[in-house]
C-alpha positions as a LaTeX table, in Angstrom:
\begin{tabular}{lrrr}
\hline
Residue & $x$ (\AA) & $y$ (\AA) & $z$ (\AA) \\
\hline
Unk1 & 0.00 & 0.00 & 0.00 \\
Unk2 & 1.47 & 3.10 & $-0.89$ \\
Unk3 & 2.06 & 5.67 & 2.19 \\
Unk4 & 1.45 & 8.71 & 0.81 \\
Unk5 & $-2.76$ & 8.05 & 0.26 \\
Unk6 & $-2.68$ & 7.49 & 4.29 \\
Unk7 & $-1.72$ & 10.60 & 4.96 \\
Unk8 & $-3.91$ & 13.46 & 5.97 \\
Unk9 & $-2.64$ & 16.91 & 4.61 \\
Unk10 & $-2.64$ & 19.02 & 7.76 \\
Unk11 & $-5.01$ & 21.07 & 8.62 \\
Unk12 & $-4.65$ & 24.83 & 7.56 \\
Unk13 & $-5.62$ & 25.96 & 10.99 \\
Unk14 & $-2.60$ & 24.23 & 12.60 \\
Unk15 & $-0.08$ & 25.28 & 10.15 \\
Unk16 & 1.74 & 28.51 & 11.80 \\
Unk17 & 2.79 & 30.80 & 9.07 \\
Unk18 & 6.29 & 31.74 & 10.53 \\
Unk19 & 7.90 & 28.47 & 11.86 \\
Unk20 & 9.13 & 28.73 & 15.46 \\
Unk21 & 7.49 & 31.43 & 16.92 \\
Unk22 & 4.23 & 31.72 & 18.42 \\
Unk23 & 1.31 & 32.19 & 16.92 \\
Unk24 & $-0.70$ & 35.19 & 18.19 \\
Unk25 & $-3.19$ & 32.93 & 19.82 \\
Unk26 & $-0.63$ & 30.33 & 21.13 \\
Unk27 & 1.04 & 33.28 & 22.63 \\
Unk28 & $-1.80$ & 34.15 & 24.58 \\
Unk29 & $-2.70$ & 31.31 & 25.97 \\
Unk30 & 0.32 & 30.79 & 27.33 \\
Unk31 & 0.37 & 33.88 & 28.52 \\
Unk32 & $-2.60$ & 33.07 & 30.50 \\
Unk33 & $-1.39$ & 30.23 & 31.92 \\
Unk34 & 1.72 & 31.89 & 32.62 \\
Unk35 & $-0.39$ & 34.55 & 34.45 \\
Unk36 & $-2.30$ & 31.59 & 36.52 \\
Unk37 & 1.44 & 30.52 & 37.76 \\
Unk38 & 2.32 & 33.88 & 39.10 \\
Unk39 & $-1.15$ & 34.00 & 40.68 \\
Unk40 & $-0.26$ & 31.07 & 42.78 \\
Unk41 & 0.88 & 31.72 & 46.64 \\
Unk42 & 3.85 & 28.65 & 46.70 \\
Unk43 & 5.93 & 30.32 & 44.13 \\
Unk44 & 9.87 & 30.84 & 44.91 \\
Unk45 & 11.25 & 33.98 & 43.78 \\
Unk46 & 13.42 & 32.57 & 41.38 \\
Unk47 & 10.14 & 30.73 & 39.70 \\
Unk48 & 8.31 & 33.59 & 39.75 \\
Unk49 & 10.96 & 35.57 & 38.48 \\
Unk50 & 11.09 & 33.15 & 35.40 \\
Unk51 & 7.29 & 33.22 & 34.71 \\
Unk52 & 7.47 & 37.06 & 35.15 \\
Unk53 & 10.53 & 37.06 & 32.59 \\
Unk54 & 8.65 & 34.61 & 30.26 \\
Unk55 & 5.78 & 36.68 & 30.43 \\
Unk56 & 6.90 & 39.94 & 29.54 \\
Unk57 & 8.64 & 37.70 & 26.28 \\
Unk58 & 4.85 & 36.85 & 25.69 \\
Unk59 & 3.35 & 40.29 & 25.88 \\
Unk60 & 6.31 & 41.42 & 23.59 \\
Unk61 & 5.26 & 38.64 & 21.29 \\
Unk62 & 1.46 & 39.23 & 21.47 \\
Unk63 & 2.11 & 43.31 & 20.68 \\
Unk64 & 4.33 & 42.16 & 17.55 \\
Unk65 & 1.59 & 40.30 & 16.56 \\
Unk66 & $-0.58$ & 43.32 & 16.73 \\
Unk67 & 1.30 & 46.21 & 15.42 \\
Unk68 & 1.79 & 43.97 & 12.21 \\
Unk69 & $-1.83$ & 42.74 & 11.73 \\
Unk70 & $-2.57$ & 46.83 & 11.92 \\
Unk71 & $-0.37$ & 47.37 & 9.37 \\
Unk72 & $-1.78$ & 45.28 & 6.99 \\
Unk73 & $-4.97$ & 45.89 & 7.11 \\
Unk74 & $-3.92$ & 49.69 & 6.71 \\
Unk75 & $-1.93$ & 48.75 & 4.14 \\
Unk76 & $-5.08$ & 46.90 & 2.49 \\
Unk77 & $-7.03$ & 50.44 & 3.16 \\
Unk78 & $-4.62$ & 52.64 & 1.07 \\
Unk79 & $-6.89$ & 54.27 & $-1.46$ \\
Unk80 & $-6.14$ & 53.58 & $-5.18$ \\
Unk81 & $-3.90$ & 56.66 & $-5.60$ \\
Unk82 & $-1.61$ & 55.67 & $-2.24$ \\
Unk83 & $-3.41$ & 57.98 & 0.34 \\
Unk84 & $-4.91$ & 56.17 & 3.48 \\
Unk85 & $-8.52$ & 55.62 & 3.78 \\
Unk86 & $-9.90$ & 56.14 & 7.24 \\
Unk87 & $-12.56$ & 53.15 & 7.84 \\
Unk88 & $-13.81$ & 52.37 & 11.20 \\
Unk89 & $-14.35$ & 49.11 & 11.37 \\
Unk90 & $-16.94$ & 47.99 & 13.46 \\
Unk91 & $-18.57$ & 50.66 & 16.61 \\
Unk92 & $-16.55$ & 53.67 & 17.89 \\
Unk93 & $-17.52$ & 54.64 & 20.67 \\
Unk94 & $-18.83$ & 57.94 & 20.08 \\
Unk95 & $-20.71$ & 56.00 & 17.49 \\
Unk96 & $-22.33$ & 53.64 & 20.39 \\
Unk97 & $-22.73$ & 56.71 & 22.74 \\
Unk98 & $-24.78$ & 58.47 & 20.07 \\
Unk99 & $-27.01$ & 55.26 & 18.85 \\
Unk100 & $-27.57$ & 55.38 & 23.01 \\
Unk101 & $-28.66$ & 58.70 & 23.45 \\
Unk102 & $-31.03$ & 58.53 & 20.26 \\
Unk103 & $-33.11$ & 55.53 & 22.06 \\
\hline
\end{tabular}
């Protein structure tokens, strides 16, 4: 039998697009469960020292994962002639305030 019809192609969802680091949402779970450690009372200083360290690496990650997402999708906004198009996407909100104070 021939090995290569028994394997499953892997699933797109699973497949991080920069091998090695984090994805943004692997990052922050394990910043949460980082968070949980430092939360607990029987910590050394040294251990909690580590998560703290390994936390902060995780924020940094998280942020980098941000600031790039928010470029693209500016980039994606430029107008055809190169100038940025403002769009809100989604509620602002002064736009939820005001929807609010029309009821």
């Amino acid at each position: 039998m021939n090995s290569t019809k028994n394997k499953k192609s892997p699933n797109p969802d699973s497949v991080p697009c920069n091998k090695g680091e984090l994805s943004f949402e692997e990052a922050l779970h394990e910043l949460e469960k980082t968070i949980e450690e430092l939360e607990r009372d029987d910590l050394t200083l040294e251990k909690a020292l580590c998560f703290f360290e390994r936390g902060i690496g995780l924020m940094r990650s998280c942020d980098s994962h941000l600031k790039s997402a928010q470029g693209k999708i500016q980039e994606l906004l430029k107008g055809e002639n190169g100038t940025f198009v403002e769009k809100v996407l989604g509620n602002t909100l002064e736009s939820f305030l005001n929807r609010e104070d029309a009821e």
